[in-house]
C-alpha positions as CSV (number, residue, x, y, z in Angstrom):
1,X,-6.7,33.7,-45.2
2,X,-8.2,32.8,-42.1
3,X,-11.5,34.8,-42.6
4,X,-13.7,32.0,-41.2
5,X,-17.7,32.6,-41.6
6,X,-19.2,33.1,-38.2
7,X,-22.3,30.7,-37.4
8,X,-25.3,32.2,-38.6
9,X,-28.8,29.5,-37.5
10,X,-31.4,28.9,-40.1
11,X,-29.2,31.5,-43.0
12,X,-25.7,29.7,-43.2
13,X,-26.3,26.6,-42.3
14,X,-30.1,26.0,-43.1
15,X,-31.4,23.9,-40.1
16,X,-28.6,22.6,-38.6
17,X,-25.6,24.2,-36.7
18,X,-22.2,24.8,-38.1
19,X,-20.1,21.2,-38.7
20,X,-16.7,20.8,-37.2
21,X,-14.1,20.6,-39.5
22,X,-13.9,16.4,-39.3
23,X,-17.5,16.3,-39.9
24,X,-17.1,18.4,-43.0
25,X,-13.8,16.3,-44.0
26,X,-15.4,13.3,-44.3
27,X,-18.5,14.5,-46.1
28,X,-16.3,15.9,-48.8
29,X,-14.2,12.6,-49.0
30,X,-17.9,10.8,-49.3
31,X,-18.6,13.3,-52.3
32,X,-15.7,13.0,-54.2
33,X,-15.4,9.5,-54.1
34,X,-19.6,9.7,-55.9
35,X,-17.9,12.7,-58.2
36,X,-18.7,10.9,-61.5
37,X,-20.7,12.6,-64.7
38,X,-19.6,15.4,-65.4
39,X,-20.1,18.9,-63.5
40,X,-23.8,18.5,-63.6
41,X,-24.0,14.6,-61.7
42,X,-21.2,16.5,-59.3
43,X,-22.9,19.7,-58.4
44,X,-26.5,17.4,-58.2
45,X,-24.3,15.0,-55.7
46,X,-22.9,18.3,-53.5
47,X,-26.4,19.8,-53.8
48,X,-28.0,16.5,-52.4
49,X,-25.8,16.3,-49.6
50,X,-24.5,19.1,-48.1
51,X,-28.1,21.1,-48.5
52,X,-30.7,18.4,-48.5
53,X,-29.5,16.0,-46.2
54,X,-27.1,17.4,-44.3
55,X,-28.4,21.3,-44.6
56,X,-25.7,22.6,-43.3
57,X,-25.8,25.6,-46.6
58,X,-29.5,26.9,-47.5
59,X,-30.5,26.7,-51.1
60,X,-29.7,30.4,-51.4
61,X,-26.0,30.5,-50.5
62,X,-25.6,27.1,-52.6
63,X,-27.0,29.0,-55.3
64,X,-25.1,32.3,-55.0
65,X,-21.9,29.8,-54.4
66,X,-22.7,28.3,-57.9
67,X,-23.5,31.4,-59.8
68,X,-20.1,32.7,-58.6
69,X,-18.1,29.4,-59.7
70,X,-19.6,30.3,-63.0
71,X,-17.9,33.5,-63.5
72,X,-14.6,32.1,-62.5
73,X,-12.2,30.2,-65.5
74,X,-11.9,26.7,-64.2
75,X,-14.0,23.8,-63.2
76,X,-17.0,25.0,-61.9
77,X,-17.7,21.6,-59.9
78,X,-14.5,21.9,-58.2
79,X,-14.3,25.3,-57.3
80,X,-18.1,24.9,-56.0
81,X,-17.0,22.3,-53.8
82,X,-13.7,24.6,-52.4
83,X,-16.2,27.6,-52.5
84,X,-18.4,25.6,-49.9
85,X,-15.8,24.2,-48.0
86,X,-14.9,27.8,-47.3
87,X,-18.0,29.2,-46.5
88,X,-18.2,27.0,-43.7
89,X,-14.3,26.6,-42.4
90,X,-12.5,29.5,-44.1
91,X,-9.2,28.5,-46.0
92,X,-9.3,25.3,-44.5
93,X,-12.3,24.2,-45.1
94,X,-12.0,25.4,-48.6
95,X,-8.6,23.7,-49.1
96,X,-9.7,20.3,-47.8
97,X,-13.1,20.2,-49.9
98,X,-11.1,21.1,-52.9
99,X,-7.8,19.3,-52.5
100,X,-10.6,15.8,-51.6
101,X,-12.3,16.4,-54.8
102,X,-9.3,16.4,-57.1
103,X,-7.5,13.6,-54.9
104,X,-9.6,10.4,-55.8
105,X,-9.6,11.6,-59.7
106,X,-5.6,12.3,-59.6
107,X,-5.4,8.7,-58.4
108,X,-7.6,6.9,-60.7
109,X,-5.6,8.7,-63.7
110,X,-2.4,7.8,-62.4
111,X,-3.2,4.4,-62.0
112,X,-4.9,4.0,-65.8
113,X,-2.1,6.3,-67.0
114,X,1.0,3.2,-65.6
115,X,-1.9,0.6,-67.4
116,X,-2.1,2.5,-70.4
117,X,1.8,2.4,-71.0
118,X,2.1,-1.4,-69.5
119,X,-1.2,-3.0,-71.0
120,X,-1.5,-1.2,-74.2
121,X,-1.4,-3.2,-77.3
122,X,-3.8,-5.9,-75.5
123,X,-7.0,-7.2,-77.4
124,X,-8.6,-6.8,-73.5
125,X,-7.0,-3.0,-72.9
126,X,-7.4,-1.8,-76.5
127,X,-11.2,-3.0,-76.9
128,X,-11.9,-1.4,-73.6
129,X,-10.6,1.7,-75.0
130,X,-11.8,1.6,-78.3
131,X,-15.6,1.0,-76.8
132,X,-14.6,3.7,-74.4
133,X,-13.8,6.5,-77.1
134,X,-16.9,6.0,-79.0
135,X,-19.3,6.6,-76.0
136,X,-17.3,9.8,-75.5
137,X,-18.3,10.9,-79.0
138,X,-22.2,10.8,-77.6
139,X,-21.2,12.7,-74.5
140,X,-19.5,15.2,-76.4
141,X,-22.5,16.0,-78.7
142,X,-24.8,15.5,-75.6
143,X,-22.9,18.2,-73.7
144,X,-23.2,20.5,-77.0
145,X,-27.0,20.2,-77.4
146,X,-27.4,20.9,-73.5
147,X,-25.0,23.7,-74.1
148,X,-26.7,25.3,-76.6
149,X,-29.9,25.6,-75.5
150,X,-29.0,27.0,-72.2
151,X,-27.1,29.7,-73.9
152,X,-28.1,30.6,-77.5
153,X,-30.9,32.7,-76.8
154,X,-31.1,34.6,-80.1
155,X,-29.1,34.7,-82.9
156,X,-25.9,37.0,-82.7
157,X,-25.1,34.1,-80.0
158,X,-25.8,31.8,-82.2
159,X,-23.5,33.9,-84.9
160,X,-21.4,34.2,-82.2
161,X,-20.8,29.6,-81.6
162,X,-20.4,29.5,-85.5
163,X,-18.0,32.1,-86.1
164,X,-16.0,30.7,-83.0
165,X,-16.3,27.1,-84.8
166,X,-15.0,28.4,-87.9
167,X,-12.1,30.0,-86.9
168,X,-10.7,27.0,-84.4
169,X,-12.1,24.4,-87.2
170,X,-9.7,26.5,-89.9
171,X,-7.1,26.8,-87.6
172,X,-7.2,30.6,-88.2
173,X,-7.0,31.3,-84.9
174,X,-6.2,30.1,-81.7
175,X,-8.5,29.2,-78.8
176,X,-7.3,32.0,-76.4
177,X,-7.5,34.5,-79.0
178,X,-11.1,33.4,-79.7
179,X,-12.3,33.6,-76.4
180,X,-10.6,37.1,-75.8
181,X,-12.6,38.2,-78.8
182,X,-16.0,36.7,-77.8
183,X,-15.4,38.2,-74.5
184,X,-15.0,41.6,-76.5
185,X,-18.0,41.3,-78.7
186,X,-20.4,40.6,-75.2
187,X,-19.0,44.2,-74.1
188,X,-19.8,46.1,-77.5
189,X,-23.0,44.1,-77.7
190,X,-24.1,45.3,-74.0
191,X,-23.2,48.7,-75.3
192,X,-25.0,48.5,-78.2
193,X,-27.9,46.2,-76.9
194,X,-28.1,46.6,-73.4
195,X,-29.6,43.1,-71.5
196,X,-28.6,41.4,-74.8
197,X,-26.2,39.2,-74.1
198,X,-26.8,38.6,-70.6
199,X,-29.4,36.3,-70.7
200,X,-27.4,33.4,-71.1
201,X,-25.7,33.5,-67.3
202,X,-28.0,32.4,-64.1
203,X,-28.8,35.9,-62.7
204,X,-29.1,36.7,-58.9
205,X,-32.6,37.1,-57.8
206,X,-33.1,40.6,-56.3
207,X,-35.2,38.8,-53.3
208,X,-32.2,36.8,-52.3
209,X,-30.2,39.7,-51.3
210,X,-26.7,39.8,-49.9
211,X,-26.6,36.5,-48.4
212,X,-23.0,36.2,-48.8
213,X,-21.7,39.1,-46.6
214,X,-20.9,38.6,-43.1
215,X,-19.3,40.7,-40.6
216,X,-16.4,38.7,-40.1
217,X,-15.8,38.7,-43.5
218,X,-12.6,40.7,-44.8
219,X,-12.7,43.0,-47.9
220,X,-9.4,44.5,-48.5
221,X,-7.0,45.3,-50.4
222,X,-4.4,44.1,-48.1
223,X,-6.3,40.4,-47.8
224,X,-6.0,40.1,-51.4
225,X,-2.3,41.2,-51.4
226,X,-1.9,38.8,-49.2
227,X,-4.0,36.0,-51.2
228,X,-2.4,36.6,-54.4
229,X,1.2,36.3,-53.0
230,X,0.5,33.3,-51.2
231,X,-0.7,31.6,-54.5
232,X,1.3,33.2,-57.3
233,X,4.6,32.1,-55.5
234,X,2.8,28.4,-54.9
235,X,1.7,28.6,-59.2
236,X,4.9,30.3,-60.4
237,X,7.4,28.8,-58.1
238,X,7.9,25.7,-59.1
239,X,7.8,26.8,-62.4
240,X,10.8,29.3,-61.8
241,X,13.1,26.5,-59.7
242,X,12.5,24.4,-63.2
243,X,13.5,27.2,-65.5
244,X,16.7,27.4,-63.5
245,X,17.2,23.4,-63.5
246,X,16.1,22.2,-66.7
247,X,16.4,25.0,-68.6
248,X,13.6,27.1,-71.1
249,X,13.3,24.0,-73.2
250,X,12.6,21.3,-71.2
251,X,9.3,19.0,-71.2
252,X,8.9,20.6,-67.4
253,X,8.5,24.4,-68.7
254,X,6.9,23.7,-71.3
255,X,3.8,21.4,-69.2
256,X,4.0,24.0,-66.8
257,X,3.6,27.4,-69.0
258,X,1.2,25.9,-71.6
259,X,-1.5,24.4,-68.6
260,X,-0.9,27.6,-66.5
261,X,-2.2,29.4,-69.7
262,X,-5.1,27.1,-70.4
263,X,-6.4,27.7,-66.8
264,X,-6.6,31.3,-67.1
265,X,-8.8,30.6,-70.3
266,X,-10.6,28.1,-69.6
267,X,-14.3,29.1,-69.2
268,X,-17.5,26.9,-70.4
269,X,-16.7,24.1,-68.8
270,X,-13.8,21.7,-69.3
271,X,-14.6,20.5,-73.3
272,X,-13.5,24.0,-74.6
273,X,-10.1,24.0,-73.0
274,X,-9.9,20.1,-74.2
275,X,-9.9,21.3,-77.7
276,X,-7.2,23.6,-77.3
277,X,-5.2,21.0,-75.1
278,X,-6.3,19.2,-78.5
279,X,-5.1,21.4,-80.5
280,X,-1.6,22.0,-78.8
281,X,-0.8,18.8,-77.4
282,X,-1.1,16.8,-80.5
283,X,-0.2,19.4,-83.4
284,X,2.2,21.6,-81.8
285,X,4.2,20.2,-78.8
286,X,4.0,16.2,-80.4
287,X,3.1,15.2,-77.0
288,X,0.5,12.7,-77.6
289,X,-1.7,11.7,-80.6
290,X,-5.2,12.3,-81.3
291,X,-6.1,8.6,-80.5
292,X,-4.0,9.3,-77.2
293,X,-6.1,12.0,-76.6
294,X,-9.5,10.8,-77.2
295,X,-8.1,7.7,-74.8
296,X,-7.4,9.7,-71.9
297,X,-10.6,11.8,-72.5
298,X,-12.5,8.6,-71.9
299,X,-10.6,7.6,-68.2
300,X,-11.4,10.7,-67.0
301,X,-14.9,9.9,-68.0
302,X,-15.4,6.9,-66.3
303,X,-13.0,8.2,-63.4
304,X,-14.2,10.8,-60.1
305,X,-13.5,14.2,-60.2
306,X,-13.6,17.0,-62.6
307,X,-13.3,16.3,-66.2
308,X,-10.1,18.3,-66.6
309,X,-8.3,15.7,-65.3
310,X,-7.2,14.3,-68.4
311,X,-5.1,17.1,-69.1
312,X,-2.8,14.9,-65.9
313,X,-2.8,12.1,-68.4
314,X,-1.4,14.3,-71.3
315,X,1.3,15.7,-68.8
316,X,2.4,11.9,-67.6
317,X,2.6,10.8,-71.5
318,X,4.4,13.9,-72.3
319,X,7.2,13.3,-69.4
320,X,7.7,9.9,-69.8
321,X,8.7,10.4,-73.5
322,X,10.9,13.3,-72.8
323,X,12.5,11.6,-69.4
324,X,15.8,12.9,-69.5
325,X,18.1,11.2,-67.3
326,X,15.0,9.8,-65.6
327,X,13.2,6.8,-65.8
328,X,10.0,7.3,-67.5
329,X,8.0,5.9,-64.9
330,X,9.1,8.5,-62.4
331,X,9.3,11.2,-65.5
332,X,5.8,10.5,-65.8
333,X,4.5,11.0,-62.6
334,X,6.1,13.6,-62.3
335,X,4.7,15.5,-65.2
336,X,1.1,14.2,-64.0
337,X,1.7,16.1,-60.6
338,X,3.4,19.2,-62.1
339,X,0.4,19.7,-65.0
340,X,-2.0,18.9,-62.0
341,X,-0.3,21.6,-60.1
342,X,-0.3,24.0,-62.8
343,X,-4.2,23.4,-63.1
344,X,-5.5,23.6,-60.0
345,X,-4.1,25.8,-58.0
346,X,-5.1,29.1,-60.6
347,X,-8.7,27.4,-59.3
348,X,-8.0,28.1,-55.7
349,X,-6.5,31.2,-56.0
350,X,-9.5,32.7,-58.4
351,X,-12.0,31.4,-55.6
352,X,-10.0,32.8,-52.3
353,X,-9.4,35.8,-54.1
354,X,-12.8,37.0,-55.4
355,X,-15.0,35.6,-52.8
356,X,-15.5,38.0,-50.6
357,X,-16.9,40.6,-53.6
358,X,-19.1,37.4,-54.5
359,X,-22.2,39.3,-54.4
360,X,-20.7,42.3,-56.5
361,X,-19.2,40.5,-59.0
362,X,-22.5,38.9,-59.4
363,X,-24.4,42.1,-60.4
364,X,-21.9,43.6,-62.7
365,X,-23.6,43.6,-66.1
366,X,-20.8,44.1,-68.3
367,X,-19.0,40.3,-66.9
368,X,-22.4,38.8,-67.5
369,X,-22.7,40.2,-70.7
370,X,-19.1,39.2,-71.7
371,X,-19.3,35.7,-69.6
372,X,-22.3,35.1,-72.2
373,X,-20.9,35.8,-75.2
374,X,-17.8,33.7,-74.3
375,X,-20.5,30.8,-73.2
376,X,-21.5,30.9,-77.1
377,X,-18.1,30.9,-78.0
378,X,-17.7,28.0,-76.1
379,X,-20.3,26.2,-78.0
380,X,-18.4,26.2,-81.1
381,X,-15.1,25.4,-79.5
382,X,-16.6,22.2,-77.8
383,X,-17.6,21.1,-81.4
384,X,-14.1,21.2,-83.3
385,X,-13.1,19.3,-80.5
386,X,-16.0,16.7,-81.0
387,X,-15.5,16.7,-84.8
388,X,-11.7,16.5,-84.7
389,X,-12.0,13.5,-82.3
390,X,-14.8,11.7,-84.2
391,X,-12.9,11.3,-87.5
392,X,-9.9,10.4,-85.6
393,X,-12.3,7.5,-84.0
394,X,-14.7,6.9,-87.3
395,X,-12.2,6.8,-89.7
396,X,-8.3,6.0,-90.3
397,X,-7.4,8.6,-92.6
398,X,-7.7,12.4,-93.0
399,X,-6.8,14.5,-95.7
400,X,-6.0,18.2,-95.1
401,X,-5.7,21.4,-96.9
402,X,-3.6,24.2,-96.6
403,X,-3.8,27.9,-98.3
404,X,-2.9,31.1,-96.7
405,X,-4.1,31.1,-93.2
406,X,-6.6,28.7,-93.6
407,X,-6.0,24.8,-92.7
408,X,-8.5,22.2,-92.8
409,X,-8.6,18.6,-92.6
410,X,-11.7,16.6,-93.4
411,X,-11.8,12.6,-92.9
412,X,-10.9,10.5,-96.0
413,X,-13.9,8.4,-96.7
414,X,-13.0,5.8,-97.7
415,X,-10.9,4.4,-94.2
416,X,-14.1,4.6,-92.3
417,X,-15.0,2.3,-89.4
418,X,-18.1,0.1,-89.6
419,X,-17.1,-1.0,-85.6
420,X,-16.5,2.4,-84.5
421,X,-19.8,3.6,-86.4
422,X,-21.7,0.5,-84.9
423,X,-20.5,1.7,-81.4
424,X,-21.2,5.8,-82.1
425,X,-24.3,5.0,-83.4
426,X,-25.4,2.6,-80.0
427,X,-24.0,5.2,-77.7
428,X,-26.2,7.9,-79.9
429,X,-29.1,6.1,-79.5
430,X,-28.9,5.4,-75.3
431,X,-28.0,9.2,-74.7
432,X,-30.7,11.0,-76.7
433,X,-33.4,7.9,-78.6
434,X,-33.4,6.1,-74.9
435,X,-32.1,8.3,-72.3
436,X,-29.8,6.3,-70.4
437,X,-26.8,7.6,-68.0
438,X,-23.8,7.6,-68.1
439,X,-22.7,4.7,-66.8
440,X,-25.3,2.6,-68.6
441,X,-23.8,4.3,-71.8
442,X,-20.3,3.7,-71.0
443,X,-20.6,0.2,-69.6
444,X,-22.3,-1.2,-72.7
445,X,-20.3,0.4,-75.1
446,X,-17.1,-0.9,-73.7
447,X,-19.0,-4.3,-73.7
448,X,-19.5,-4.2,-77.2
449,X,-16.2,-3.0,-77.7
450,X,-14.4,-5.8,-75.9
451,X,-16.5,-8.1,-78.1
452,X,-15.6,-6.5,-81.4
453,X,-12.2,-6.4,-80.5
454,X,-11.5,-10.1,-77.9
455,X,-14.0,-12.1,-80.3
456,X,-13.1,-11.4,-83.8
C-alpha cells in the first residue's frame, strides 16, 4: 500500500510541484470543514481548491479521479477526496484526505445525536426540527429532478426509474434486489442495444489518454491480495470479536451486518441507500421511526461531510435503546462509531483496491452500461424515499393495504398539516420558483419553523 505517485511537473500536479504531506493535511482539514451541500457543493469545493487554486492535480486527473468514484458503491464525494489524497501521497495521503472528510461530519452528528436524546421534546429543539424536515422534502425532489435529467436519456431508462419505484413503493421487493436486477437489465440491454444504456455515465475522452498510469504504480495480483486482506480483516473483524461477545442477536451484529450490506449496494448517491436504511431501520429492525429518520436526515444536511452520515445517527439511536448492561450514552456512541466503521471503510478498500486499473475500468462498456441502468434505478428508489418521508411529515396518519405480496400505504387525508404544507411549500418555492441554496433554504425554513412551533 505504499505505491506512492512519483512527481510528474505540469501532468500530476498542474503548475505546481508535488505538496508535502502537512501541506496536503491541512488543505483537506480546510475542505472538509467547507464540506456542506451535498456531493455536488463538495466536489465543487475539492475542485476549487486543490485544482484551481492550489493546482496541485490538472483538470484531467481530477476528472478521471471523479469518473472513477462514480463506478465505485459509496459516496462519491468522499472517495473522490481519498482518491486524491492518494494520487498525491499513496495510502497515506489517501487515508488522511478521507479519514478528514468524514471526521468533522462524525462529530457534528455525535454532538446533535446526545442533543436530540437530551433536548427533545422542547418547543426550541422540536421547531428547529420540524422546519428542518420540511426543507429536506425540497432537497429530496431537487436531487430527483437533477437526477433525472442527467440520466434518463430515453425511455427504457425511464421504464427502468418507474418499474424500480413500483416495486420498493409495493414493498414487493427489496432495495438490493432491485439494484441487482437493474444492474442485469443494463447488460441484456448493451447486448441487445449496444451504446444504449451507456449514455447516462461521464465517459472518458479518448484525447485524455492514460493519465492515470505511472511507472511506479503497482498492478498486481499480489498488491491486491494484499489490499483486500488488510481491509477485510479491519471491515469483518470487529464484526467477528462481537459475534463472539454479544452473541448473533445483539443490536452490535445486527448494526454491523445490515450497514456492511448497504455499502456494497449503495450506488446513485447516498438518497437510494437512505430508502432502504428507511425501509429496514424503521419497519424491520424497530430501530427508529420514520419521524426519527426524516430528523436525522435533516442534521446531516445542515452538518459537513457526506450525506450518508445519518446512517451514524440511526446506529447511536439504535444502541442506546438496546444498551445492555451499558449506559445508553456510551451504548450510543458506540453504535455511532461501529455503523461509521461498517460504512466507510468498504469506501476505502473499493478505492485502494481498484485504483490502479482506473483507466481500465473506465473503458469497460458493459460496467457503464450496467452502472447506467442502476443510475435509473436509483431514480425511482430516491422517490419512495421522498414520498414515504413526505406523508410521514405532511400528514399524521397513513393507512395501508396488504394483499399477497403487495403492501402499500398512502397518507390518510384527513390528518394533514397546514404548518408542515406552509413550510414544504416555502422550501419548494426557494429551491426551484427562486433559486436559492442551501443554506438560504434551510435557514429560513427552520425560522419559520421555530415561529410556528415557539409562538403559537
Amino acid at each position: 500500500m505504499s505505491d506512492t505517485l512519483p512527481a510528474a511537473s505540469g501532468e500530476s500536479f498542474g503548475d505546481s510541484e508535488r505538496p508535502t504531506l502537512r501541506q496536503a493535511f491541512f488543505v483537506w482539514l480546510r475542505i472538509a470543514l467547507l464540506s456542506f451541500g451535498g456531493p455536488a457543493a463538495q466536489i465543487a469545493v475539492m475542485h476549487q481548491v486543490v485544482v484551481e487554486e492550489k493546482r496541485w492535480i490538472d483538470e484531467r486527473r481530477f476528472l478521471h479521479a471523479l469518473n472513477f468514484c462514480m463506478f465505485l458503491p459509496g459516496p462519491e464525494a468522499q472517495q473522490l477526496a481519498t482518491c486524491l489524497g492518494w494520487l498525491m501521497h499513496g495510502a497515506r495521503g489517501g487515508l488522511i484526505a478521507g479519514l478528514l472528510f468524514i471526521l468533522p461530519g462524525f462529530l457534528s452528528i455525535l454532538l446533535l445525536s446526545y442533543l436530540y436524546v437530551a433536548l427533545r421534546g422542547t418547543d426550541f429543539f422540536d421547531g428547529a426540527l420540524f422546519g428542518l424536515k420540511c426543507a429536506v422534502l425540497a432537497i429530496i425532489a431537487q436531487s430527483v429532478v437533477k437526477l433525472s435529467r442527467r440520466v434518463l436519456k430515453h425511455r427504457w431508462l425511464t421504464v427502468t426509474a418507474i418499474v424500480a419505484f413500483l416495486l420498493l413503493w409495493a414493498h414487493v421487493l427489496s432495495f438490493p434486489v432491485v439494484i441487482c436486477l437493474a444492474a442485469i437489465a443494463g447488460l441484456v440491454g448493451e447486448k441487445l442495444a449496444p451504446g444504449l444504456f451507456s449514455g447516462g455515465v461521464v465517459t472518458v475522452s479518448p484525447a485524455t489518454g492514460e493519465v492515470t498510469r505511472r511507472p511506479g504504480w503497482q498492478r498486481s495480483v499480489t498488491r491486491a491480495l494484499k489490499v483486500s486482506a488488510i481491509f477485510l480483516t479491519l471491515w469483518f473483524g470487529p464484526l467477528l470479536v462481537l459475534y463472539r461477545t454479544t452473541g448473533a442477536g445483539s443490536v452490535w451484529v445486527q448494526l454491523s451486518v445490515f450497514f456492511s450490506k448497504a455499502a456494497v449496494v449503495t450506488f446513485g448517491g447516498a438518497y437510494s441507500v437512505l430508502s432502504y436504511v428507511e425501509q429496514q431501520a424503521v419497519d424491520h429492525f424497530h430501530w427508529v421511526t420514520r419521524q426519527e429518520m426524516l430528523d436525522g436526515l435533516g442534521m446531516a444536511e445542515t452538518t459537513p461531510g457526506p450525506l450518508i452520515m445519518v446512517v451514524q445517527f440511526v446506529g447511536f439511536l439504535a444502541a442506546a435503546r438496546n444498551s445492555l448492561h451499558l449506559s445508553p450514552w456510551v451504548a450510543g456512541t458506540l453504535g455511532a462509531i461501529l455503523t461509521t466503521w461498517v460504512t466507510f471503510v468498504p469506501c476505502f478498500f473499493w478505492v485502494f483496491l481498484c485504483a490502479p486499473w482506473l483507466d481500465d475500468l473506465l473503458r469497460v462498456k458493459w460496467l457503464k452500461s450496467a452502472l447506467t441502468s442502476v443510475s435509473a434505478a436509483v431514480i425511482g428508489v430516491v422517490s419512495t424515499l421522498g414520498i414515504s418521508l413526505a406523508t410521514s411529515t405532511l400528514f399524521q396518519a397513513r393507512q395501508s393495504f396488504s394483499w399477497g405480496l403487495l403492501e402499500l400505504q398512502w397518507p390518510d387525508w384527513g390528518t394533514v398539516n397546514p404548518e408542515a404544507i406552509v413550510i414544504t411549500a416555502l422550501a419548494l418555492g426557494l429551491t426551484f420558483a427562486f433559486r436559492q441554496g442551501l443554506a438560504v433554504t434551510l435557514a429560513l425554513c427552520v425560522g419559520v419553523g421555530l415561529i410556528l412551533r415557539c409562538f403559537q
